[in-house]
PAZAPA-4460 file (N, C-alpha, C; in steps of 0.05 Angstrom, whole numbers, plus 32768, in hexadecimal, padded with zeros to 4 digits):
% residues 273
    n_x    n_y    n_z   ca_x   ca_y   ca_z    c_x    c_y    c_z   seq   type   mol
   7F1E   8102   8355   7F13   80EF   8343   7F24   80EB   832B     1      X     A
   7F1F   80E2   8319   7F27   80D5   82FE   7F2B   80EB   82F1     2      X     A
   7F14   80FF   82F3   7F19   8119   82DA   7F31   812A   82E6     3      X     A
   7F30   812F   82FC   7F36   8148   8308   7F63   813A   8308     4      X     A
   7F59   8125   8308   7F73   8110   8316   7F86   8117   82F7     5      X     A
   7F74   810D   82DA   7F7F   8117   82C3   7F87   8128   82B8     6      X     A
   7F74   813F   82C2   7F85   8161   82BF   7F95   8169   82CE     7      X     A
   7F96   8160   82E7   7FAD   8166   82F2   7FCB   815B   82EB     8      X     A
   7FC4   813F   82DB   7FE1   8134   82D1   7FEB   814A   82BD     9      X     A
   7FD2   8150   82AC   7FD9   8158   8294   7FE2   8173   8293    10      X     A
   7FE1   8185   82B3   7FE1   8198   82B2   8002   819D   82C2    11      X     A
   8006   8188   82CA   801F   8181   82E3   8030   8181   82CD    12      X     A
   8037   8170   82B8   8046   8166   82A8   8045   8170   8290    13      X     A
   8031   8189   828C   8035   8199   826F   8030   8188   825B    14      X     A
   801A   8175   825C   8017   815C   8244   8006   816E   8232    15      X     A
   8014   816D   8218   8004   8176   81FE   7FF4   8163   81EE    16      X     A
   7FF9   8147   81F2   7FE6   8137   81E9   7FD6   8120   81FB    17      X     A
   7FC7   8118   81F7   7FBA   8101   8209   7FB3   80EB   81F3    18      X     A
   7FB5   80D3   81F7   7FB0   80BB   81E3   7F99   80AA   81F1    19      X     A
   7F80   80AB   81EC   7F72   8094   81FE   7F75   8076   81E8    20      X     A
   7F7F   8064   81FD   7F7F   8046   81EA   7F6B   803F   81FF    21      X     A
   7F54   803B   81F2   7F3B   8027   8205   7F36   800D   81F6    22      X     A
   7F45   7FF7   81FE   7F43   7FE0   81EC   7F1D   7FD1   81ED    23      X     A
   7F1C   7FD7   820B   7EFE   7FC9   820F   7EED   7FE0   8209    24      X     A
   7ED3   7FD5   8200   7EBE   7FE5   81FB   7EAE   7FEC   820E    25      X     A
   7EB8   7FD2   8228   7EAE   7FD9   8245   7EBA   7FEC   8254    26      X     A
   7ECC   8003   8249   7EDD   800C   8259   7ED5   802B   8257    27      X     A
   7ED5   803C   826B   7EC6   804E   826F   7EDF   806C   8270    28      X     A
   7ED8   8080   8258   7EEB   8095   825F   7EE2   80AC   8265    29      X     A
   7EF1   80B9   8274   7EF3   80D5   8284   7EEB   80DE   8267    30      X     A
   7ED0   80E3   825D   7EC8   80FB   8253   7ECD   8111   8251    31      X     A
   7EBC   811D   8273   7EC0   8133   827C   7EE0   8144   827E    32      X     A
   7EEF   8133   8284   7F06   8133   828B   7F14   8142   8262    33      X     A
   7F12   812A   826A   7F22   812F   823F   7F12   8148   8225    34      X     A
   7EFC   8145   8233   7EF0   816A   8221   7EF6   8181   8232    35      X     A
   7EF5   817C   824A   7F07   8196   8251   7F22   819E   8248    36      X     A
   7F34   8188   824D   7F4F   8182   8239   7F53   8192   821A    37      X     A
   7F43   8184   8209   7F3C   8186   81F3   7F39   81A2   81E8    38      X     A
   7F20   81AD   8201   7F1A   81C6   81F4   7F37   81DC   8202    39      X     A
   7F3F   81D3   821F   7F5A   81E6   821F   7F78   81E0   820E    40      X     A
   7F6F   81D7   81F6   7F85   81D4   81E4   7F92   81BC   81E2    41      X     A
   7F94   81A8   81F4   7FA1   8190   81F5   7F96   8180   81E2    42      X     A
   7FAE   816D   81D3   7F9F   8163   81BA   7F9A   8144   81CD    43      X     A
   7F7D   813C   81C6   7F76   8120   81CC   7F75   810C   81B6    44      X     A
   7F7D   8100   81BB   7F84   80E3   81A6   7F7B   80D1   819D    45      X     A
   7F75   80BD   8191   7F6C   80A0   818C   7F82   8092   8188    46      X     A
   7F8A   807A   8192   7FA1   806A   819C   7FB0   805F   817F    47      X     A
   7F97   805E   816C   7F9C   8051   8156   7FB2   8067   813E    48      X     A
   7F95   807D   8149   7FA8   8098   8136   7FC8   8098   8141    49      X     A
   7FC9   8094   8157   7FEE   8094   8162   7FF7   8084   815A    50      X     A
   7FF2   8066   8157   7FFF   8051   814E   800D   805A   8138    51      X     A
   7FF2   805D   8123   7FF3   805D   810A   8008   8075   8105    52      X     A
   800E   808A   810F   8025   809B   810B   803D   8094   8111    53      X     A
   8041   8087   812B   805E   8087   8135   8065   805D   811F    54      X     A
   805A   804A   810F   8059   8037   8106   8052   8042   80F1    55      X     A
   804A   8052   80E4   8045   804E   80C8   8032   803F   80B9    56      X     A
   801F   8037   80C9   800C   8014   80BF   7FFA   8020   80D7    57      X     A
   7FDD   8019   80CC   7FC5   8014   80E2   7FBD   7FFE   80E6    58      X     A
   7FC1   8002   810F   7FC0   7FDC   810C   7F9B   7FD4   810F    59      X     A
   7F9F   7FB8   8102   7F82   7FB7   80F9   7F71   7F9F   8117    60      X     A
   7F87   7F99   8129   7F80   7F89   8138   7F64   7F97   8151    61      X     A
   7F66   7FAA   8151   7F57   7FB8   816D   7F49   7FC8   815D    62      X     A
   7F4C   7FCB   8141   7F3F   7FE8   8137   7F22   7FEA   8136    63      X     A
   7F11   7FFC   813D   7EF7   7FF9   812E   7EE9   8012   8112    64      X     A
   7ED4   8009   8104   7ED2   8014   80F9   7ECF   802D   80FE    65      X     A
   7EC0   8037   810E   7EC1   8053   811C   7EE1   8066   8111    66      X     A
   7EF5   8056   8115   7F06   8066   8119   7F06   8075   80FB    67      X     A
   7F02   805C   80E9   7F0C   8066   80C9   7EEF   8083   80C7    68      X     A
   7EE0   8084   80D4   7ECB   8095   80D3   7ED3   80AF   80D7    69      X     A
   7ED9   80AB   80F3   7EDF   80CD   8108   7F02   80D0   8100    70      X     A
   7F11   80BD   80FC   7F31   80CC   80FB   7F32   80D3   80E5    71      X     A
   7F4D   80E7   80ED   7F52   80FE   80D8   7F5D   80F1   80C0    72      X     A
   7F60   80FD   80AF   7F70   80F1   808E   7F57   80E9   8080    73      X     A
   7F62   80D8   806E   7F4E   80CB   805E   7F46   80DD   8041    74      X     A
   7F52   80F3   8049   7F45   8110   8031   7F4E   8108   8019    75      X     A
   7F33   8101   8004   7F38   8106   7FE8   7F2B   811B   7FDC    76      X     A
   7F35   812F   7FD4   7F1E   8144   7FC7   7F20   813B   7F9E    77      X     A
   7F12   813E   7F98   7F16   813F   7F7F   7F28   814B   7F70    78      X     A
   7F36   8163   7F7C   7F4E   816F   7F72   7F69   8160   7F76    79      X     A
   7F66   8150   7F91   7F7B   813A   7F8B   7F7E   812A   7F7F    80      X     A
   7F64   811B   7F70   7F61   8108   7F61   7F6E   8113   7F40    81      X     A
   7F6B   812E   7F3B   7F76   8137   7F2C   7F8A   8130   7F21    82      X     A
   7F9C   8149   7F35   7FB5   8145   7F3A   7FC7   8131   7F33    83      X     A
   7FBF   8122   7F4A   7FC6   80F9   7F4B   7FC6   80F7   7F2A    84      X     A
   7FAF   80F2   7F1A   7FAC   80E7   7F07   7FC4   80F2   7EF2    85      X     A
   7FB9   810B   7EEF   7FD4   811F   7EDD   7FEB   8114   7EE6    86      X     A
   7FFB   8118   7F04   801A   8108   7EFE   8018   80F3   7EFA    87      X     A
   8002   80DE   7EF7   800A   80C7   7EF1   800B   80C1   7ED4    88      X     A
   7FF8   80CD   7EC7   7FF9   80D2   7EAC   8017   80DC   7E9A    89      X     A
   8020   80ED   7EB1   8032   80FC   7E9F   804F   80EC   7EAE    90      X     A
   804B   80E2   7EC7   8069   80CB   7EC5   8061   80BA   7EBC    91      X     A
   8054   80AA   7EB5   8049   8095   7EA1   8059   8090   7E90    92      X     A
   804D   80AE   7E7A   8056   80AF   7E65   8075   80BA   7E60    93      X     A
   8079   80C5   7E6C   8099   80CA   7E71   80AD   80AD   7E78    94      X     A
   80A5   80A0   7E94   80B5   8091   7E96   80B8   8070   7E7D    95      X     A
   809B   806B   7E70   8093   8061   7E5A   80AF   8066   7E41    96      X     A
   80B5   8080   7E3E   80CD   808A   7E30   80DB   8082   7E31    97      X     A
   80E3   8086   7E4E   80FD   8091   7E5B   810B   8073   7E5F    98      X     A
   80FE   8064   7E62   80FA   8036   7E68   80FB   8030   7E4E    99      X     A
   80F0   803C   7E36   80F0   8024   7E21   8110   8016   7E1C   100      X     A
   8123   8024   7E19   813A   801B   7E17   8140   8000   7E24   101      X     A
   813B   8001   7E45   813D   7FF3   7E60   812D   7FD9   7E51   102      X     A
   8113   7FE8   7E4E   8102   7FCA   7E4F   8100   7FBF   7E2F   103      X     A
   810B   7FCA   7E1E   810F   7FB7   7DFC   8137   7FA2   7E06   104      X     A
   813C   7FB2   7E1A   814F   7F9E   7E1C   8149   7F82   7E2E   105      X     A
   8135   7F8C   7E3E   8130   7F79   7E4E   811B   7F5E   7E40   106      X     A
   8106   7F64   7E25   80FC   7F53   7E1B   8113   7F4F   7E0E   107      X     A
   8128   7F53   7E09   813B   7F39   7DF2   8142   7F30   7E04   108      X     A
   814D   7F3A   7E1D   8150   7F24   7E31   8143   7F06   7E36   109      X     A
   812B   7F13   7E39   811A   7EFF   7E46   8117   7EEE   7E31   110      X     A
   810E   7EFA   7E1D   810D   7EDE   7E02   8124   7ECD   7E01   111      X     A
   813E   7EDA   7E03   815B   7EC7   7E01   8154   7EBE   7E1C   112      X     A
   8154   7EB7   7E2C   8156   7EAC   7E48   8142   7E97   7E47   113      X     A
   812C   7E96   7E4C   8113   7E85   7E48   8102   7E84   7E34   114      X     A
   80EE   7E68   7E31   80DA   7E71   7E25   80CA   7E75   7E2B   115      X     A
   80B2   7E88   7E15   809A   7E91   7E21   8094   7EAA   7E1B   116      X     A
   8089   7EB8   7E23   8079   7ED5   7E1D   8090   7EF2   7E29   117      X     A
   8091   7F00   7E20   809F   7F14   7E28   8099   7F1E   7E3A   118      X     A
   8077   7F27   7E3F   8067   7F36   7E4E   8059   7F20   7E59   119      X     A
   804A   7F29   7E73   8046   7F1C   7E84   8027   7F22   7E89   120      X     A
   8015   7F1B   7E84   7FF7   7F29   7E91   7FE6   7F1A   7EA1   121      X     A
   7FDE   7F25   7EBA   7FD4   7F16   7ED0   7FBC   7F32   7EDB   122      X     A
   7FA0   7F22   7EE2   7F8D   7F2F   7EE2   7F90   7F3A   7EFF   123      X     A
   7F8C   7F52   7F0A   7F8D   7F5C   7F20   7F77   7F69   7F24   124      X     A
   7F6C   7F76   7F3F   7F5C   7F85   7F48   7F61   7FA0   7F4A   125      X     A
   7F54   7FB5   7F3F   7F62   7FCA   7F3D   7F47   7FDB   7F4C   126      X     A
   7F44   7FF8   7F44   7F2E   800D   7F55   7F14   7FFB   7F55   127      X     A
   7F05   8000   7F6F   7EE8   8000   7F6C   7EEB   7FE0   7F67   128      X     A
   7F03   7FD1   7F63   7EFC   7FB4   7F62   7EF4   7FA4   7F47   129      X     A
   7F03   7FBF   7F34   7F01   7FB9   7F1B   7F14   7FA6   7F15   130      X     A
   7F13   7F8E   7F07   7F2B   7F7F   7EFD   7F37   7F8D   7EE2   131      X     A
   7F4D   7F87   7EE1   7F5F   7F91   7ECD   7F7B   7F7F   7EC4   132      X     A
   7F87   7F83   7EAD   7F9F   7F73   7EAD   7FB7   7F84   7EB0   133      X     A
   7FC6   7F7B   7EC5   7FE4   7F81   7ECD   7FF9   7F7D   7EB6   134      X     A
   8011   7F89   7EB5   801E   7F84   7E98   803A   7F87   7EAD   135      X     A
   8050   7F73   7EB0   805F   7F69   7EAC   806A   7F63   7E9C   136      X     A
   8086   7F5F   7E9F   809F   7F47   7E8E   8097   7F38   7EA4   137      X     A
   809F   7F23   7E86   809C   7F05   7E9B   80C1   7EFE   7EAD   138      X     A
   80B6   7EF8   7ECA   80D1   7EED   7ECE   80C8   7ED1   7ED6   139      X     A
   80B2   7EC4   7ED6   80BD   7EA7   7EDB   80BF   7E9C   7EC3   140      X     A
   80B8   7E76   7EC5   80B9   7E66   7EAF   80A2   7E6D   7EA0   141      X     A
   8093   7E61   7E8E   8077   7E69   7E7E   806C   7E54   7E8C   142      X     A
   8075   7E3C   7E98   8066   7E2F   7EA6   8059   7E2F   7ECA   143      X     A
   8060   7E46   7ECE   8066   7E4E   7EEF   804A   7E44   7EFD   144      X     A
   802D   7E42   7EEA   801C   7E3F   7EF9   8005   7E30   7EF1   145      X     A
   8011   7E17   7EE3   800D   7E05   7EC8   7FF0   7DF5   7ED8   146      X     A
   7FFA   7DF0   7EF0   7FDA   7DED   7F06   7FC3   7DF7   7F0A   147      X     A
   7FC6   7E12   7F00   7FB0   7E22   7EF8   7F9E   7E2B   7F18   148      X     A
   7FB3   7E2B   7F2A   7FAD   7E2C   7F43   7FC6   7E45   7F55   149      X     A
   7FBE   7E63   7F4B   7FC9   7E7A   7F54   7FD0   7E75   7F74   150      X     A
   7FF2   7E81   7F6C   8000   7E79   7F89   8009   7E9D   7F96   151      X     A
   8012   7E9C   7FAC   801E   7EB3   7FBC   803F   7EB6   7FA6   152      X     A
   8039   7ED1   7FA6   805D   7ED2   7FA4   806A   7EDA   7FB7   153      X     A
   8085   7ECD   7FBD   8098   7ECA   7FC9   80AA   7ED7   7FCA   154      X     A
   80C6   7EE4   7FD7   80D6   7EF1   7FD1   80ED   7EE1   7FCA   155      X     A
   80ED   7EC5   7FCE   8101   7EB5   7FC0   80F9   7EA6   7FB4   156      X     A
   80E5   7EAA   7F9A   80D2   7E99   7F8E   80DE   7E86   7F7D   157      X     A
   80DF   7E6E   7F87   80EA   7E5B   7F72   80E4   7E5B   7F51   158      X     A
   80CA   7E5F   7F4E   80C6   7E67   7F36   80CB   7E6F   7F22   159      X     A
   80DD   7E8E   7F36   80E8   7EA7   7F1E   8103   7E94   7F16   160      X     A
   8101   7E9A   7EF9   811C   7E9C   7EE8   8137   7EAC   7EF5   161      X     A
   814E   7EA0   7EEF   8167   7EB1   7EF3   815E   7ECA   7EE9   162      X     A
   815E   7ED3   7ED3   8157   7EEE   7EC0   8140   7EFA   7ED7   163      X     A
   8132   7EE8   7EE1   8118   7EF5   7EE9   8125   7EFF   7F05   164      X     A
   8137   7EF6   7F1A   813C   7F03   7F30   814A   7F1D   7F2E   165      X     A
   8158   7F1A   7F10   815E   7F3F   7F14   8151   7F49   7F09   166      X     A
   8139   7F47   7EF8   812C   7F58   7EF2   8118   7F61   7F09   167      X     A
   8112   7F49   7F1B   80FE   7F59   7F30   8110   7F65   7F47   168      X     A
   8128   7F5D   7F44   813E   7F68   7F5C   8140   7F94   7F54   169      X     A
   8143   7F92   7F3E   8137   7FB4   7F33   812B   7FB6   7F28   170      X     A
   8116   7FAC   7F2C   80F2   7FB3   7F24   80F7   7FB8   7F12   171      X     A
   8102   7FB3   7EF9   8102   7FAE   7ED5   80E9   7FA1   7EC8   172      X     A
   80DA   7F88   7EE3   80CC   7F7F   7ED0   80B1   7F90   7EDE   173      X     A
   80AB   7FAA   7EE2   8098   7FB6   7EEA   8090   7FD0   7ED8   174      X     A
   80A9   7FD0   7EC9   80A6   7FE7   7EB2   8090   7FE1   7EA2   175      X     A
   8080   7FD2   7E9D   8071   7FD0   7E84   8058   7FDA   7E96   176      X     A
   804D   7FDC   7EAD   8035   7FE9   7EBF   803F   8003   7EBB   177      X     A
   804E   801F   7EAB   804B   802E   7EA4   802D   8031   7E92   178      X     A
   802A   801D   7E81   8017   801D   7E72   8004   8015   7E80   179      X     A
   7FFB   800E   7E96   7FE4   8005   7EA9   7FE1   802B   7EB4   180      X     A
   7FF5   8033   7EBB   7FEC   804C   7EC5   7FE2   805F   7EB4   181      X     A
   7FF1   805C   7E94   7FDC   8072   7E81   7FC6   8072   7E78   182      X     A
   7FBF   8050   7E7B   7FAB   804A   7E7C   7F97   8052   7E8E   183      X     A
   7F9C   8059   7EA4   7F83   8065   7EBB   7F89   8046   7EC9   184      X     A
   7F90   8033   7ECB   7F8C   8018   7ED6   7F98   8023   7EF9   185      X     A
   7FAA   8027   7EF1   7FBF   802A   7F09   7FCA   8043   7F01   186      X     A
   7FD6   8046   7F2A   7FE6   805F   7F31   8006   8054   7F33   187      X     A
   8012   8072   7F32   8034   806E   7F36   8030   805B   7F58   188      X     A
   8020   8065   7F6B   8022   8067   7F83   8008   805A   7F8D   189      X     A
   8004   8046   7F99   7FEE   803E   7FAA   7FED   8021   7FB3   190      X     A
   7FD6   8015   7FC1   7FDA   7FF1   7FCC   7FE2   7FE3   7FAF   191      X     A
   7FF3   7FD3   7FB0   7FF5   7FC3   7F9F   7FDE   7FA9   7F96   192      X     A
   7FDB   7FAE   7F7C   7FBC   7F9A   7F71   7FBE   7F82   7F77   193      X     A
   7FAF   7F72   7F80   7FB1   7F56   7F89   7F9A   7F47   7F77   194      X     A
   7FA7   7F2D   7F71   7F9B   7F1E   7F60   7F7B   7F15   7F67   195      X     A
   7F65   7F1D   7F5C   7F4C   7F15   7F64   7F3C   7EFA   7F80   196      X     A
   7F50   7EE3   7F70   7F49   7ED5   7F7F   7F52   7ED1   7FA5   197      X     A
   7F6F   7EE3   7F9D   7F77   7EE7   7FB6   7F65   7F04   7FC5   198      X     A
   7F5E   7F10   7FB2   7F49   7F2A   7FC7   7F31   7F1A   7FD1   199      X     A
   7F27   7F0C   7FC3   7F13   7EF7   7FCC   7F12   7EF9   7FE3   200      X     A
   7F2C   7EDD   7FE7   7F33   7ED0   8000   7F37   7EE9   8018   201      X     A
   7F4E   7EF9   8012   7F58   7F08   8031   7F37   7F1D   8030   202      X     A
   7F2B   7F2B   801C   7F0F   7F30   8022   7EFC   7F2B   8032   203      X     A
   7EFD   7F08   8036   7EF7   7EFB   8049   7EF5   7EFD   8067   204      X     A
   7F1B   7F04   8062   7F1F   7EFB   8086   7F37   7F13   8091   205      X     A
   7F3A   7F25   8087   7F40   7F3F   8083   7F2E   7F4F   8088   206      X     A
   7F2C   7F5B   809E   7F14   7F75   809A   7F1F   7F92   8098   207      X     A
   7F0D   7F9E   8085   7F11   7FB3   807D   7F2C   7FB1   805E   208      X     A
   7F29   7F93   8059   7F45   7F98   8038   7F31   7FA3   8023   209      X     A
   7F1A   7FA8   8025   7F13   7FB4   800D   7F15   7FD2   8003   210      X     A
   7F22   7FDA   8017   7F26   7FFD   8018   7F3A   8002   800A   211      X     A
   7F4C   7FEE   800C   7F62   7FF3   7FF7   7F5A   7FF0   7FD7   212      X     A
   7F39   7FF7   7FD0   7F38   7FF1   7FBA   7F2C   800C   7FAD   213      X     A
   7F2C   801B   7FC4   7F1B   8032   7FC5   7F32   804F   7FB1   214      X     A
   7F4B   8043   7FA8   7F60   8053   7F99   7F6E   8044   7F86   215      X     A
   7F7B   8047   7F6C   7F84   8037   7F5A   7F99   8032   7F71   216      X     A
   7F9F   8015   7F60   7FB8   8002   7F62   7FCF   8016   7F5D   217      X     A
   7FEB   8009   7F69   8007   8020   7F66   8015   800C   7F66   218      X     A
   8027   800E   7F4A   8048   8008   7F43   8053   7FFD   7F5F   219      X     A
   8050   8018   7F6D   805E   8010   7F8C   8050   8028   7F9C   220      X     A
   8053   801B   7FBC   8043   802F   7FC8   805A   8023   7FDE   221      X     A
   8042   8034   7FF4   8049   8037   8016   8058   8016   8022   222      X     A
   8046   8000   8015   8043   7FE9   8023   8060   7FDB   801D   223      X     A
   8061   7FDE   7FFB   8074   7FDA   7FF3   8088   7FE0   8000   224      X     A
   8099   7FF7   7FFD   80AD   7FFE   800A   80B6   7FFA   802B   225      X     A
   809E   7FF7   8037   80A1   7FF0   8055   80A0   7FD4   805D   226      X     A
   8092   7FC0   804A   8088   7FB0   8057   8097   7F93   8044   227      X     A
   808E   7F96   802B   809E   7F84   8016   808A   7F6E   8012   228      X     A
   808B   7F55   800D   807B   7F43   7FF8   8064   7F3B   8016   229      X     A
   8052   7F32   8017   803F   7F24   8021   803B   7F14   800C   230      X     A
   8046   7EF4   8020   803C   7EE1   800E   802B   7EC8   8022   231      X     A
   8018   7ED3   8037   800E   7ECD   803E   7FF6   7EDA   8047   232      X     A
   7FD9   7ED2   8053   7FC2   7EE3   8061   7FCD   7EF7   807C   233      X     A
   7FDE   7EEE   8089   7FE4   7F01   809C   7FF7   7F1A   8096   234      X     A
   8003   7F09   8083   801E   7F1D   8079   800E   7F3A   8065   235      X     A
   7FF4   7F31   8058   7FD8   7F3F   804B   7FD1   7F56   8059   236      X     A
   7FCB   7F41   8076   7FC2   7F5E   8081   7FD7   7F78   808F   237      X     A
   7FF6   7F6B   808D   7FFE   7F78   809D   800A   7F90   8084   238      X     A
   800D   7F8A   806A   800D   7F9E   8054   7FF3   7FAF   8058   239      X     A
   7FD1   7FA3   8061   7FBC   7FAF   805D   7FBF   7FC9   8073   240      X     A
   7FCF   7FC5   8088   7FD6   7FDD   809D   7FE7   7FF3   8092   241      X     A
   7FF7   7FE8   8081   8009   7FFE   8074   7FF9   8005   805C   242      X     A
   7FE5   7FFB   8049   7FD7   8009   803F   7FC0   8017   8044   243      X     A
   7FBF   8019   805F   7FAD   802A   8066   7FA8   8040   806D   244      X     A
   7FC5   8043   807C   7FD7   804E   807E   7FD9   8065   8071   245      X     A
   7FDF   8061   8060   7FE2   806C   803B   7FC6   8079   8037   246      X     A
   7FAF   8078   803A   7F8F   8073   802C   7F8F   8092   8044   247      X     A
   7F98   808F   8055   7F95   80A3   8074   7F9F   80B1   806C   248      X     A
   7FC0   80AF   805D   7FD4   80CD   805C   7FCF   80D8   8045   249      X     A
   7FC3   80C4   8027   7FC6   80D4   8015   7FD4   80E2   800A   250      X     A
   7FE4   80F4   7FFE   7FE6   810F   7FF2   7FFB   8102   7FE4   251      X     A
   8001   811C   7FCD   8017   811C   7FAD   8036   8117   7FC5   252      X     A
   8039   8129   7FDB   804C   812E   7FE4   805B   8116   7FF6   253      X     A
   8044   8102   7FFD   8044   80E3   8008   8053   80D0   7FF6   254      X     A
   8042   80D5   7FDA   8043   80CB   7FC3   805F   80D6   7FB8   255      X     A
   8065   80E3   7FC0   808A   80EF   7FB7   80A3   80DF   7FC1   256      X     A
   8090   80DF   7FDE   80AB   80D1   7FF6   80A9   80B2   7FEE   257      X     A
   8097   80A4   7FE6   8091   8089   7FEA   80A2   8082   7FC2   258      X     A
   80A0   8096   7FB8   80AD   808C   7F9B   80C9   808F   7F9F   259      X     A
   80D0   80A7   7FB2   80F0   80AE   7FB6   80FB   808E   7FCA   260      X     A
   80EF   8082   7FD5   80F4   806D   7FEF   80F3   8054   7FD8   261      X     A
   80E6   8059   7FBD   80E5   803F   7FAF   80FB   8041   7F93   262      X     A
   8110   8056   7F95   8125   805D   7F88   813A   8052   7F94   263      X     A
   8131   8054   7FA9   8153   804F   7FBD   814C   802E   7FC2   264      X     A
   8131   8020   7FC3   8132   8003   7FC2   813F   7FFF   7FA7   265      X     A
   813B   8002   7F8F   8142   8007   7F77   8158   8003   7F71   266      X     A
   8165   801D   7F75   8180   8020   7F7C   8195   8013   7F8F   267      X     A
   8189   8009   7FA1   819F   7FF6   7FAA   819C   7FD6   7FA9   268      X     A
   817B   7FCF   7F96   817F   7FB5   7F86   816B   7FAB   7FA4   269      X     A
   8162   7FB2   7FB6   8151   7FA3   7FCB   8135   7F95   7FBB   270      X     A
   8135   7FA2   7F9F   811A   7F82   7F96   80FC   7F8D   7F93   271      X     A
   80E9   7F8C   7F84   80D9   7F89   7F83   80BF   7F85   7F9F   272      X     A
   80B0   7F9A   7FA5   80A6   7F8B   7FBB   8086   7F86   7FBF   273      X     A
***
């Protein structure tokens, strides 16, 4: 039969893992088969948890809620929340220092180059769905959205100013969200805040984007570095897989590799993402 047919593969071929992908809900699995497995050591799987390891992103097309329930990760204890907060507090305030130089050169910039405001403030969604204001340098015109009708940004945004493509080409104009993080607003590390009216919309027709609200906003995170601008609903959700991603793995030590991966974007001028 089916059970007996499975342990013998698994036993023929020395398989240490088994992955069940059951796309239909009509589709019926060797139980019996897979807890015997299980309990003789063999690790059994959920198709999604594999995805999501060997891709980096959980894909949201087949997923069901169940999964975010029973799979592993997800762990916040309050001692991480700690932690988290303290380095962000204390690179905050360090890198705050360590930038003023960078960024008092970059407001005479910006004032000689264009007119308009030095700083840039645009209302975002931050924890729990709290709105808050973002603090940028400005790199476009002061007129960029004179329509009063909030657009996607682009990675070749006509908008931005000359001055403004290299400042977002090495994230210069992101230095001033130091002060969003000492504030408690935002983290060094997490989904990037999206403008209200756009959480609205993908809220809508996105399932499951509200989880990404469930941790402060980050400078830069997971999505960023892997994935780069979404400036559309599909392009939304396909960052919402890599931040979920992120929400699953958690930890300071995640949060190490994903700031070291956004030095070397940095450093070799790949942009803002």
């Amino acid at each position: 039969g089916c059970a007996s047919g499975l342990e013998s593969v698994v036993e023929r071929h020395r398989i240490s893992r088994v992955v069940v992908a059951l796309e239909e809900h009509r589709g019926v699995l060797p139980m019996q088969s897979l807890l015997r497995l299980r309990v003789s050591g063999v690790e059994v799987e959920d198709s999604h948890s594999t995805m999501a390891a060997l891709t980096g992103r959980v894909p949201l097309q087949t997923l069901r809620s169940s999964w975010f329930i029973f799979s592993d990760g997800f762990h916040r204890t309050g001692w991480t929340e700690v932690v988290k907060r303290a380095l962000d507090l204390s690179l905050g305030l360090l890198g705050l220092v360590l930038s003023a130089p960078i960024m008092a050169l970059a407001a005479i910039a910006i004032k000689w180059d264009s007119e308009g405001p030095v700083l840039y403030r645009q209302t975002r969604v931050g924890r729990r769905g709290k709105p808050f204001d973002v603090l940028k340098f400005r790199t476009m015109g002061a007129d960029a959205e004179t329509n009063g009708i909030p657009q996607w940004a682009e990675e070749d945004d006509p908008r931005v100013t000359r001055l403004g493509r290299f400042l977002r080409k090495y994230r210069v104009d992101e230095l001033p969200q130091f002060v969003n993080v000492i504030r408690g607003q935002m983290s060094f590390v997490g989904p990037r805040p999206e403008r209200p009216v756009f959480v609205e919309e993908l809220g809508q027709i996105i399932p499951y984007y509200d989880e990404r609200h469930t941790v402060r906003p980050g400078i830069t995170g997971w999505a960023q570095v892997r994935y780069g601008y979404g400036g559309n609903t599909e392009e939304a959700m396909r960052k919402l897989e890599y931040d979920l991603f992120y929400l699953k793995n958690m930890s300071v030590w995640f949060d190490a590799a994903i700031v070291f991966e956004t030095v070397k974007i940095v450093m070799f001028g790949r942009g803002g993402r």
